[in-house]
VEXTIBA-929296 format. One line per 8 residues: number of its first residue (from 0); for each residue x, y, z of C-alpha. Coordinates in Angstrom, 3 decimals. Layout:
BEGIN
NUM	X,Y,Z  ...
END
This chain:
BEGIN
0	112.040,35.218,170.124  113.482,35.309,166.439  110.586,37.800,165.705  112.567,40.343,168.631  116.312,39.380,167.199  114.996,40.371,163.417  113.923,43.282,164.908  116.830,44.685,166.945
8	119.111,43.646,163.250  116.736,45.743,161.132  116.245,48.317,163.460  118.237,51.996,163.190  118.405,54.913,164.881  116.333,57.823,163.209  118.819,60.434,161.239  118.204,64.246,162.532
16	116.624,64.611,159.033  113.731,62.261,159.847  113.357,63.318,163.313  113.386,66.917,162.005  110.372,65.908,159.427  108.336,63.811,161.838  108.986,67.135,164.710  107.545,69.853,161.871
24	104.668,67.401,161.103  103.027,67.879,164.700  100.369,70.435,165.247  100.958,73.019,167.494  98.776,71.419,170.220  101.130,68.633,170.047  103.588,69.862,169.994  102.896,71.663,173.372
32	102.130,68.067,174.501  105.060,66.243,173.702  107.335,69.680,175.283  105.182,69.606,178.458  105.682,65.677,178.751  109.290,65.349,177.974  109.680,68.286,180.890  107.458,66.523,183.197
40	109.561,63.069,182.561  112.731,64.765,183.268  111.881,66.542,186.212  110.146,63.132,187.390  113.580,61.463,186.554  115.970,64.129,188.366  113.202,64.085,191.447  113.462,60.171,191.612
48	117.931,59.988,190.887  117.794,62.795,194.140  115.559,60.165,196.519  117.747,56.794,195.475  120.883,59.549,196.130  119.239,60.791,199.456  118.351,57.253,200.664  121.752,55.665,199.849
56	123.536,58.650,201.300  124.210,60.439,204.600  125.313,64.148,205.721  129.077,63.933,207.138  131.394,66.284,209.150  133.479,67.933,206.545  136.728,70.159,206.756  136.152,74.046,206.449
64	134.951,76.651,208.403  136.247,79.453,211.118  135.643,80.380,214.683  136.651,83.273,216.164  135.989,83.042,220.477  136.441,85.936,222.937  138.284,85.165,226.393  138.504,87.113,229.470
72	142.423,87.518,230.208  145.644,87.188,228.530  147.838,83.586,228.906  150.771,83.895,230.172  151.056,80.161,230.753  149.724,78.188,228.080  151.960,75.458,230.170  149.797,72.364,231.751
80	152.144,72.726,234.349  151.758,76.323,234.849  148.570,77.468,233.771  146.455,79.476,236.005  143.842,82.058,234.492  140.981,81.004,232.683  143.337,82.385,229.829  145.746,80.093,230.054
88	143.481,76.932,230.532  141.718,77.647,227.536  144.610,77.695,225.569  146.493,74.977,226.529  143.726,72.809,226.229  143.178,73.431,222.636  147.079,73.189,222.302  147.945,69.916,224.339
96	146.684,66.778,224.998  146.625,64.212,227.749  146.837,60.117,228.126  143.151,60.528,228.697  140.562,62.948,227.562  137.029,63.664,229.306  134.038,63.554,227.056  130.939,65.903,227.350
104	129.152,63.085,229.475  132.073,62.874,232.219  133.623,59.502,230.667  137.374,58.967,230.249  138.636,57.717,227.084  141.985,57.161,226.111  143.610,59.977,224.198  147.689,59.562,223.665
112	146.624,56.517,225.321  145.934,53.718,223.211  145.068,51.494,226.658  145.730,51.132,230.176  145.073,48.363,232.560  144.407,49.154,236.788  145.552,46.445,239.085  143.076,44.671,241.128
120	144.930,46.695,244.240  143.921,50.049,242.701  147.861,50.942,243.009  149.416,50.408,239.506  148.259,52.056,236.621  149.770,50.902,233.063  149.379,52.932,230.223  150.306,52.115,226.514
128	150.683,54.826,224.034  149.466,54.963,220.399  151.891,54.331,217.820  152.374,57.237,215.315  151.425,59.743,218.015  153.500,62.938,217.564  153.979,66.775,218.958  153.305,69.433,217.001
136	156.885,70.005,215.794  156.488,66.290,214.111  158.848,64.602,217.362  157.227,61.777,218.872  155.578,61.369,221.973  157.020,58.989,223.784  156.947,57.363,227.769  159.709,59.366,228.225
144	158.014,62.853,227.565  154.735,61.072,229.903  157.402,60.613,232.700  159.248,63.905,232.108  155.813,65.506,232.566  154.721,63.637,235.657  158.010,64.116,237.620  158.542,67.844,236.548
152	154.751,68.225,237.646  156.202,67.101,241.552  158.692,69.248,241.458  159.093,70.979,244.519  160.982,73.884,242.582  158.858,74.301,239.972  155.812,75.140,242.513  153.299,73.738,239.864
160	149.936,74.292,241.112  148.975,70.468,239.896  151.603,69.760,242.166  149.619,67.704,244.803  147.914,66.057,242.238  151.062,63.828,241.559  152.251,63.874,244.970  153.474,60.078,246.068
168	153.109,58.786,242.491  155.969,57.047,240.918  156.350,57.859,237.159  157.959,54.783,235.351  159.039,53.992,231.879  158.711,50.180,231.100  159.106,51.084,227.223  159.294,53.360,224.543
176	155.589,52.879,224.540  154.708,51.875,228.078  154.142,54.031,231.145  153.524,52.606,234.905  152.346,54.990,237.596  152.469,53.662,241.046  150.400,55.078,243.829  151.026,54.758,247.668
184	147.143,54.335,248.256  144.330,53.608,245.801  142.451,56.435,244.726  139.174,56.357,242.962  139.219,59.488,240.943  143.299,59.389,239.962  142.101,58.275,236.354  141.143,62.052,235.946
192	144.547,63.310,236.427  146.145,61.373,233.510  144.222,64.140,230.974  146.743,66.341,232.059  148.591,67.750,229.190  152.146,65.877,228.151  154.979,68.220,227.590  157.551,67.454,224.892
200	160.897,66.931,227.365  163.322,67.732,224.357  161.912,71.364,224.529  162.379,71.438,228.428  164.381,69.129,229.647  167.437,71.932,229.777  165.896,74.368,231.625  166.342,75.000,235.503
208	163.541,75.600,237.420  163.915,79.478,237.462  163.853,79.633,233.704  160.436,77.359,233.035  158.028,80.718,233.876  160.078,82.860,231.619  160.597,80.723,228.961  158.648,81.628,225.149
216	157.529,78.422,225.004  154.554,79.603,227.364  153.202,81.181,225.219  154.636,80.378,221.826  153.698,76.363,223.018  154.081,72.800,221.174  151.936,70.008,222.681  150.001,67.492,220.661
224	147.041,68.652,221.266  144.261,69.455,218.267  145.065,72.929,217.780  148.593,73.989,216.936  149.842,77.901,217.011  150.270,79.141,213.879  151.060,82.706,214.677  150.082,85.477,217.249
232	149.072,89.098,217.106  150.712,91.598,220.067  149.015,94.375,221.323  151.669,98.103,220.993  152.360,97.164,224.660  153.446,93.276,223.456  150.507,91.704,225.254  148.959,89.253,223.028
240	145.960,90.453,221.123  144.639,87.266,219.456  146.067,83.830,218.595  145.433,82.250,215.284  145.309,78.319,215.512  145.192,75.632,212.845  144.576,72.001,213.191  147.171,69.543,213.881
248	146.780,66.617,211.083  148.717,64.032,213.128  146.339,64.858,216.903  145.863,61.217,218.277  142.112,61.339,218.117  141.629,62.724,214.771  142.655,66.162,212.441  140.029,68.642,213.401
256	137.052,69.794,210.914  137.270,73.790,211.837  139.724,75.511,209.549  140.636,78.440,211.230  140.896,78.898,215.283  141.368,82.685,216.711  140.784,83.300,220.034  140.999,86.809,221.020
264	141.400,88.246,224.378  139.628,91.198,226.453  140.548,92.756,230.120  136.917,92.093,230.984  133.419,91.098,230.394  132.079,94.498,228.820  134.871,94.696,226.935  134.169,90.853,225.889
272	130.313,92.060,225.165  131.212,94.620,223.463  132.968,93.268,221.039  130.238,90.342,220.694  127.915,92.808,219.801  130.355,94.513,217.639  130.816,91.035,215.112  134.851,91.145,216.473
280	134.131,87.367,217.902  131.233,84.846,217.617  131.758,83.157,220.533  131.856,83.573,224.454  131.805,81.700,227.331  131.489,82.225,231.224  129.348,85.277,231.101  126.919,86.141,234.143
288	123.257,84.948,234.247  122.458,88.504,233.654  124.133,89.418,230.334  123.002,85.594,229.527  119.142,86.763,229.862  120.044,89.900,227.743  121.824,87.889,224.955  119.486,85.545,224.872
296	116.578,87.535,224.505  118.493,89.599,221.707  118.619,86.487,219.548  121.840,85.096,220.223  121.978,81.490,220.499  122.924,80.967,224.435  124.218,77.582,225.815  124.409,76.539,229.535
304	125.032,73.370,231.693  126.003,73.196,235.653  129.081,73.351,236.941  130.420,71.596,239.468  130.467,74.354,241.991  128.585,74.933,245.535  127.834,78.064,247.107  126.371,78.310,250.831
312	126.880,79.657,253.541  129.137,77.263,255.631  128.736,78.342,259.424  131.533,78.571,262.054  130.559,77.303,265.187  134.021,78.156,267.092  133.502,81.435,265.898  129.522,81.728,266.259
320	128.254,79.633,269.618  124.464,80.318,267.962  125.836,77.577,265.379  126.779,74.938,267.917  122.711,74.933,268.198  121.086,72.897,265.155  117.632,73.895,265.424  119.186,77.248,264.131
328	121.033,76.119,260.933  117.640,73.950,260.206  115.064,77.252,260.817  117.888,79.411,258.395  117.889,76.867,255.480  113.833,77.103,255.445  113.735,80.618,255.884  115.956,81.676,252.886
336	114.251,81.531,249.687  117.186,79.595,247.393  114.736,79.800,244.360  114.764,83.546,244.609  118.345,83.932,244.324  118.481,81.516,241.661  115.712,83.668,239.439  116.910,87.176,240.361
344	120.545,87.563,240.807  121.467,84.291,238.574  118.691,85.003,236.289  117.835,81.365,235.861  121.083,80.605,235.025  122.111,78.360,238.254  119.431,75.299,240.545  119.640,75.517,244.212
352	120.667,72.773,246.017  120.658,71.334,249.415  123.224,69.366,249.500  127.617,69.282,249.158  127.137,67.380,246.152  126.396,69.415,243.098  123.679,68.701,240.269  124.521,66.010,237.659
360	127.920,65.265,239.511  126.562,62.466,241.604  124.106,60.431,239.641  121.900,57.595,240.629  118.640,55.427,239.928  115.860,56.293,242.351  113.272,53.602,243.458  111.248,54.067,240.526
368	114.180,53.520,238.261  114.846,57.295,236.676  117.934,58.432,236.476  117.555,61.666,239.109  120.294,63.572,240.684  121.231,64.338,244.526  119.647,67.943,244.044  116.617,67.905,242.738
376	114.187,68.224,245.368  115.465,71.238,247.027  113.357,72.082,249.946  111.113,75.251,248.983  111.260,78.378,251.718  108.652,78.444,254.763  109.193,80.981,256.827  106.595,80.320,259.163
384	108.299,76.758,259.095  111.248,78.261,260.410  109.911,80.179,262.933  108.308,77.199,264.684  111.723,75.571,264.616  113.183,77.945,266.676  110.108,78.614,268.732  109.684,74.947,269.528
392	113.406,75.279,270.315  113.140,77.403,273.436  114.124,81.104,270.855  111.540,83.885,271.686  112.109,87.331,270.097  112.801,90.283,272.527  112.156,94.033,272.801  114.155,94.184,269.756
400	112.633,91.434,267.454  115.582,89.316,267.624  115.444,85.890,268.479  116.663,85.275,271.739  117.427,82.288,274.137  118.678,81.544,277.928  120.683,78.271,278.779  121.206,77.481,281.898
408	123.282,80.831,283.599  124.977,81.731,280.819  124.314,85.115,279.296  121.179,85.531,277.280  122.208,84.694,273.651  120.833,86.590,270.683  120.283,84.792,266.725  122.912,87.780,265.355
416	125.870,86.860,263.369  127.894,88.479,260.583  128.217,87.335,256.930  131.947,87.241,255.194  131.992,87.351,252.002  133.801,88.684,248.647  133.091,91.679,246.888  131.521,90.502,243.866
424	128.257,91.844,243.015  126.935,88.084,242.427  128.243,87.209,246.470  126.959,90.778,247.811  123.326,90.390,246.780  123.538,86.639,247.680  124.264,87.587,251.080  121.682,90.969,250.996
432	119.129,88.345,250.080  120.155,85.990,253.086  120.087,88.888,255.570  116.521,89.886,254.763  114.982,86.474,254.834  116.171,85.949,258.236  115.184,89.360,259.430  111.789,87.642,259.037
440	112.561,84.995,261.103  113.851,87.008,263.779  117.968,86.550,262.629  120.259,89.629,262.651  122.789,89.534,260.121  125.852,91.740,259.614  127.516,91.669,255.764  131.326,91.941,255.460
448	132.618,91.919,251.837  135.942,91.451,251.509  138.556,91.702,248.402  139.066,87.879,247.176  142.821,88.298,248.543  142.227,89.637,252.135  139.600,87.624,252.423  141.397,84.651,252.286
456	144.829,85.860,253.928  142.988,87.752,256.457  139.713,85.535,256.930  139.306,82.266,255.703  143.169,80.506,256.290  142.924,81.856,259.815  139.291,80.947,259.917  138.127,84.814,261.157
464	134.534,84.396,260.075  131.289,83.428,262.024  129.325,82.183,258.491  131.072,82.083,255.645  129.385,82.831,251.861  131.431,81.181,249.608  131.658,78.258,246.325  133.748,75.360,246.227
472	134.473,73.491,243.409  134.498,70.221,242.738  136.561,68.760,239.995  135.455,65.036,240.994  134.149,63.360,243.893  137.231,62.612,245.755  137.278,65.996,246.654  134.498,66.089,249.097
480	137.519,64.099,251.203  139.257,68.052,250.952  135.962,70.168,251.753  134.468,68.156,255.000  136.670,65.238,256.462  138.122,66.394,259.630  141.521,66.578,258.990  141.141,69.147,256.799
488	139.732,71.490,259.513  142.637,73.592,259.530  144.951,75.975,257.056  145.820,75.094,254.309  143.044,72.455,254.549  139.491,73.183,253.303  137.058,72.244,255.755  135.840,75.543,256.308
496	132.498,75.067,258.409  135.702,73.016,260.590  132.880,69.971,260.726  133.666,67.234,262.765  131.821,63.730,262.283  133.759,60.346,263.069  130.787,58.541,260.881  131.256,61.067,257.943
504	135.001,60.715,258.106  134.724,56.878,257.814  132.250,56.979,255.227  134.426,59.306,253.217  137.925,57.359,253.900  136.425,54.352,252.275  134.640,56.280,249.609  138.217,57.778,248.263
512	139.409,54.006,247.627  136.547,52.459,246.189  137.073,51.741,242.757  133.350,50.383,241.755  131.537,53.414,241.082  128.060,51.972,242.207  128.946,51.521,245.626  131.036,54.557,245.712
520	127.837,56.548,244.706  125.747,54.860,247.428  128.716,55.859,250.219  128.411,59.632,248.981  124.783,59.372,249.279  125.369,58.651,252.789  127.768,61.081,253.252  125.416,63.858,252.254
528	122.510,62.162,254.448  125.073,62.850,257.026  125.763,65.982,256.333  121.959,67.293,256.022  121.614,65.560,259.490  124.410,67.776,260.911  123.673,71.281,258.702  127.425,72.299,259.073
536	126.484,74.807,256.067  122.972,76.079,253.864  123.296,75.002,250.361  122.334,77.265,248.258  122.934,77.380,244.738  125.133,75.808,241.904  125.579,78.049,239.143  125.687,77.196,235.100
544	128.535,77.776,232.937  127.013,79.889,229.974  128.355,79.898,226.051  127.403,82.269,223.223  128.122,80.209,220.127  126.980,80.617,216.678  123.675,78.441,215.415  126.178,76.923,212.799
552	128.580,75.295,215.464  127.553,71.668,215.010  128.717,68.727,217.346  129.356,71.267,220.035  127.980,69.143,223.657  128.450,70.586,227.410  126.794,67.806,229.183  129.328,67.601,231.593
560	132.237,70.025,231.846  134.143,70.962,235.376  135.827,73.899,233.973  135.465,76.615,231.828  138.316,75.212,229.152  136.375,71.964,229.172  134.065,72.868,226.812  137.134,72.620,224.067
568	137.744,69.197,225.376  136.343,67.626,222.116  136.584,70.796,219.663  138.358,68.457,217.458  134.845,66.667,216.699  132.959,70.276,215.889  132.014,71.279,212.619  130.753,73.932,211.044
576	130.514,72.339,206.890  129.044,68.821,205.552  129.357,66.566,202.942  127.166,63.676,201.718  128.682,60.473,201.289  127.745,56.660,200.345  126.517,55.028,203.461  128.395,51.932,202.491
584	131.212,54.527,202.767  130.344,55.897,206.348  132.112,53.456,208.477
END
């Protein structure tokens, strides 16, 4: 030990003038050597420092980035109240925010909210707000802008098409930070309602009814949501071109990583292509299967998920008598070929169903213990199947082919019907496909497009129609109440195959005010065994909501959306630029 201490005293660092004589006293050869090992040491060093620096460290979200998105439409109401195109949803989503907010996998978490308790009742709902939550002009939000919202949102006046959302729920302030909502009957999806947007009542307290659709605040809007306006771009004709956004630093749920937000707006989908293709946007959403197939096989990076939407062909049976028959409605739903429409007119971009519940909406665990949903064994096409149905039935075909029958001494009855429909493209070849699968079976069918307004003024509301081709969608379970109990047989309601089932109806009453979402799965289970029992309509298909979004959009999920302007619901958590941090530093 002394030896080492006498030699750290006596020992000094070289001077440059000895280093420089000992350097020019190597040979060439060495030194070669001693270059090529001092490289190989650092370069082993830096290789070594950048594994201890990737092990200790992880990639983060950082700020930065732009995103400019194309959408069909110009808002007019970027007003939760209001709002009505696909337009306007998309923008006040990005702009407002809600005392919930629904994630990518359907789950509710609170947003303005900061928690909320249910009474054992399912009646009172009791929401507490954040502290430090504000609007984008830096106000507060407060119960008093929640209940502002909630009662303007009733308002017979104001005609708000959420309006029967909130109808029979008391809106109550029991603080500055403390909301109650008071229903008249429990109601198992009424949790999905409080996302609804919150207005800021010092902006529109003063205004009458009249004035609220012509006010600038529609379009030049403060919410509190994670995009604020920063300034907008009109078209010669003062029709909004493009809105540039920025992120609001103070949104309840955290300042959002993208930058720079313009959303820019087309009269239709070539347009909306066109400038796609053109590098004008990088990013569209609810495009047709077909331009998705294109796109996709042009390079683009193409997104999809299902949408809670049902098309089929939902069959009038006070219209049709053939209907009133259900050997017919089974021999149809084998004879058309579901899988067909889904490949060529969807282009892949839908799953056909057979039942009123669509994909991924209603999900349970099967005997085996998978998670499956109620749609995926859709029953493949058999013809030949079909035929026997009908045959077995007592239907023969006459001189004409058709599939004809004799009851009793009532006129001979023949399998012909007619098809209403609208005039899309999508709907026309849906129902060209239908008619020539059951020409094969021995089933006339007569198309009748209509224009989406006549055909419901003139068709559907007075229920003029012996099958009708059309989607429904469902926002949340509850709804299946609206589509198929029978008090909704009749305009306004929306029972539109005008089915009738005392065991249904009970099974849906109770369904609607169960709060545990296990046994309110297994009642809607039974409510579509019901219905497939009964074949008051042919499921057909559910479509997929498709989005063209650039490869470097990260944190972007559409697991679960039941609208187009749900895919912004958590924008706030995409990203397009990282940083690495400290792990110790990542929570």
């Amino acid at each position: 030990m002394r030896k080492f201490y006498s030699f750290i005293r006596e020992f000094k660092i070289p001077k440059k003038a000895e280093l420089n004589e000992v350097f020019h006293s190597f040979s060439k050869k060495e030194v070669f050597v001693l270059i090529t090992f001092t490289v190989v040491f650092a370069v082993t060093i830096l290789i070594m420092l950048q594994r201890i620096n990737n092990h200790f460290t992880i990639e983060v979200p950082a700020s930065g980035g732009s995103l400019t998105e194309g959408v069909i439409g110009t808002p007019r109401f970027i007003n939760p109240l209001l709002a009505i195109s696909e337009a306007d949803k998309d923008m006040t989503t990005l702009v407002y925010s809600g005392l919930m907010r629904k994630m990518p996998n359907g789950e509710l978490i609170p947003d303005l909210a900061k928690s909320y308790e249910i009474s054992s009742n399912g009646l009172i709902y009791t929401f507490h707000l954040k502290d430090k939550i504000y609007f984008q002009d830096n106000t507060p939000v407060t119960a008093d802008d929640v209940v502002f919202t909630i009662t303007k949102a009733k308002d017979t006046g104001l005609k708000s098409p959420r309006a029967a959302n909130w109808t029979g729920v008391n809106a109550e302030k029991i603080d500055a930070n403390t909301v109650r909502l008071t229903l008249k009957q429990p109601y198992a999806s009424f949790l999905d309602y409080t996302t609804i947007g919150i207005l800021p009542e010092h902006l529109w307290q003063n205004l009458s009814d009249e004035e609220w659709s012509f006010s600038n605040l529609n379009t030049k809007s403060i919410g509190s949501g994670p995009y604020k306006i920063n300034s907008i771009s009109n078209k010669s004709t003062g029709i909004p071109d493009y809105y540039k956004l920025i992120p609001f630093n103070k949104f309840a749920l955290g300042k959002p990583y993208i930058n720079n937000l313009e959303i820019k707006f087309y009269a239709n989908e070539k347009d909306l292509l066109i400038g796609l293709e053109n590098g004008e946007v990088e990013s569209v959403g609810g495009i047709d299967g077909e331009q998705a197939e294109k796109l996709s096989g042009s390079g683009y990076n193409v997104e999809s998920v299902p949408l809670p939407r049902i098309f089929g062909l939902f069959l009038n049976a006070n219209q049709a008598q053939i209907f009133s028959d259900p050997a017919v409605a089974k021999a149809m739903n084998l004879a058309i070929d579901k899988n067909k429409i889904v490949k060529e007119i969807l282009h892949r971009y839908g799953t056909s169903i057979d039942s009123p519940i669509p994909p991924n909406m209603l999900i349970y665990t099967d005997m085996s213990g998978n998670n499956s949903t109620i749609s995926d064994n859709t029953q493949s096409s058999d013809p030949q199947a079909a035929k026997n149905i009908l045959t077995k039935d007592g239907w023969i075909p006459d001189a004409s082919g058709i599939m004809s029958k004799k009851v009793g001494k009532k006129p001979v009855m023949q399998l012909t019907f007619s098809i209403s429909t609208g005039d899309t493209q999508e709907l026309k070849q849906t129902a060209q496909y239908i008619k020539d699968d059951l020409a094969k079976i021995g089933i006339q069918v007569d198309i009748k497009p209509y224009e989406v307004g006549s055909l419901n003024q003139s068709v559907i509301r007075p229920r003029k129609y012996d099958a009708l081709l059309f989607g429904q969608i469902i926002s949340h379970d509850s709804d299946l109440y609206a589509f198929w109990h029978s008090s909704q047989r009749n305009d306004p309601g929306l029972n539109v195959s005008m089915y009738t089932s005392s065991k249904a109806d009970k099974i849906l009453e109770s369904a609607i005010t169960t709060q545990d979402e296990n046994d309110r799965s297994e009642k809607y289970l039974a409510f579509a065994d019901e219905i497939k029992k009964d074949m008051p309509a042919i499921f057909i298909y559910s479509p997929k909501f498709v989005y063209v979004v650039p490869n470097d959009i990260y944190g972007l999920k559409l697991n679960h959306i039941t609208t187009n302007a749900d895919r912004f619901n958590t924008i706030y958590s995409w990203y397009i630029q990282t940083d690495k941090i400290w792990k110790i530093f990542s929570k």
